[in-house]
C-alpha positions as CSV (number, residue, x, y, z in Angstrom):
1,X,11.4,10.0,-5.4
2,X,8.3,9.1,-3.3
3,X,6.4,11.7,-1.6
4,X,6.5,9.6,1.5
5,X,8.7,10.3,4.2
6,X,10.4,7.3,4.9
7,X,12.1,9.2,8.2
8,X,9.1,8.6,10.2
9,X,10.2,6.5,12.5
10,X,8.1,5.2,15.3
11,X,8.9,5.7,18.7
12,X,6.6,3.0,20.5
13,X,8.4,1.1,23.0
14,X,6.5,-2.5,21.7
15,X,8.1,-4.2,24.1
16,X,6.6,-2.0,27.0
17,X,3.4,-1.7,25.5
18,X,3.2,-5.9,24.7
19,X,4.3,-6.4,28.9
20,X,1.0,-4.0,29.5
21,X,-2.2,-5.9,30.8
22,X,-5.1,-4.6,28.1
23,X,-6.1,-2.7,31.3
24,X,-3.4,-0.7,32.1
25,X,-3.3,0.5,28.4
26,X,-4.7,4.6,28.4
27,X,-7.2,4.4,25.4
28,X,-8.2,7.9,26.7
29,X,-7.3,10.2,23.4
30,X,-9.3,7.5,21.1
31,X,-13.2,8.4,20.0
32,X,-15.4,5.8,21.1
33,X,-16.9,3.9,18.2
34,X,-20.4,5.2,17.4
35,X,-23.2,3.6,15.8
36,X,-22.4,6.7,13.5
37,X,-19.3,5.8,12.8
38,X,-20.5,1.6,11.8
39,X,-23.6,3.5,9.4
40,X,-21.1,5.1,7.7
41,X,-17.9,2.6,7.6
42,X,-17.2,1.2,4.5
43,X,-16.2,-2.1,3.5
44,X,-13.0,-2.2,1.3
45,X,-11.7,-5.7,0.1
46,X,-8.6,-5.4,-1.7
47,X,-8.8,-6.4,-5.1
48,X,-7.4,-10.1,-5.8
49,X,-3.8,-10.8,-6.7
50,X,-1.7,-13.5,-8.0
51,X,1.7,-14.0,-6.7
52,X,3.9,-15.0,-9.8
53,X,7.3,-15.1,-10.3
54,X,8.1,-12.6,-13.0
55,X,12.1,-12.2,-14.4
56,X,13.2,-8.6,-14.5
57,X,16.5,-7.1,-16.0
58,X,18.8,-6.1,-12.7
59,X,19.2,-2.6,-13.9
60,X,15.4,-2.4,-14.5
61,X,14.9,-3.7,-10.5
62,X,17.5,-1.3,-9.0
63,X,15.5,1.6,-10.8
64,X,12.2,0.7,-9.3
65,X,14.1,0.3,-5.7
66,X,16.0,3.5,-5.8
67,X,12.9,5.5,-6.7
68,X,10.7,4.4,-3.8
69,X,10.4,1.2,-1.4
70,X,7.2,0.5,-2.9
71,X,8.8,-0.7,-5.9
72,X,6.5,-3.7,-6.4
73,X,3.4,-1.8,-6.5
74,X,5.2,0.9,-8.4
75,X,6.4,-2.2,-11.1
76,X,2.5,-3.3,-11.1
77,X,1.3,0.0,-11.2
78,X,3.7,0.5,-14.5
79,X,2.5,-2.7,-16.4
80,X,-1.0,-1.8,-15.2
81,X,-0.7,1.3,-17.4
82,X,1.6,-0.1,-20.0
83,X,-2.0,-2.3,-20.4
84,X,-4.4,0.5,-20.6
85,X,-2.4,2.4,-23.3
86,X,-2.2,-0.7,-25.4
87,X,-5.2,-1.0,-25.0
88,X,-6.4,2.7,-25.8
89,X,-4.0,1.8,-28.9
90,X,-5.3,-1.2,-30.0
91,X,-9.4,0.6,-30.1
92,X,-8.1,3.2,-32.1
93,X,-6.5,0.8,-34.8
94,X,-9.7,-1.2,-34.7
95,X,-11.6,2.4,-35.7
């Protein structure tokens, strides 16, 4: 199984907090925003991805789903390494 805890549950009342006025919202237990904080922010941009319909065998899906409710990135993570071993494969047959 995933190391996440899927039992974290929030307990924000959205609907309170979306009737609050921006003013009346206590922002007290937040840092400000330094100029410290912008020198040494970093800009992550998610790395492109195609959305493509793949087929995959029922009992193959079900796996992925039972072991963790990331099961698409855990499918993409799979191929990604199913890849990189062919591909460690395929350089040592070359040699």
């Amino acid at each position: 199984m995933s190391g996440k805890n899927s039992s974290n549950i929030s307990r924000t009342n959205w609907a309170a907090l979306e009737a609050m006025a921006d003013d009346e919202i206590d922002y007290s237990d937040i840092p400000p925003l330094t100029e410290e904080f912008f020198e040494k922010a970093t800009l992550r941009i998610p790395a492109a991805q195609v959305r493509q319909w793949v087929q995959i065998d029922l009992d193959v899906l079900k796996w992925f789903q039972s072991y963790t409710e990331e099961h698409k990135a855990s499918i993409n993570a799979a191929l990604r390494r199913h890849i990189e071993d062919m591909g460690e494969h395929q350089q040592s047959e070359t040699k």
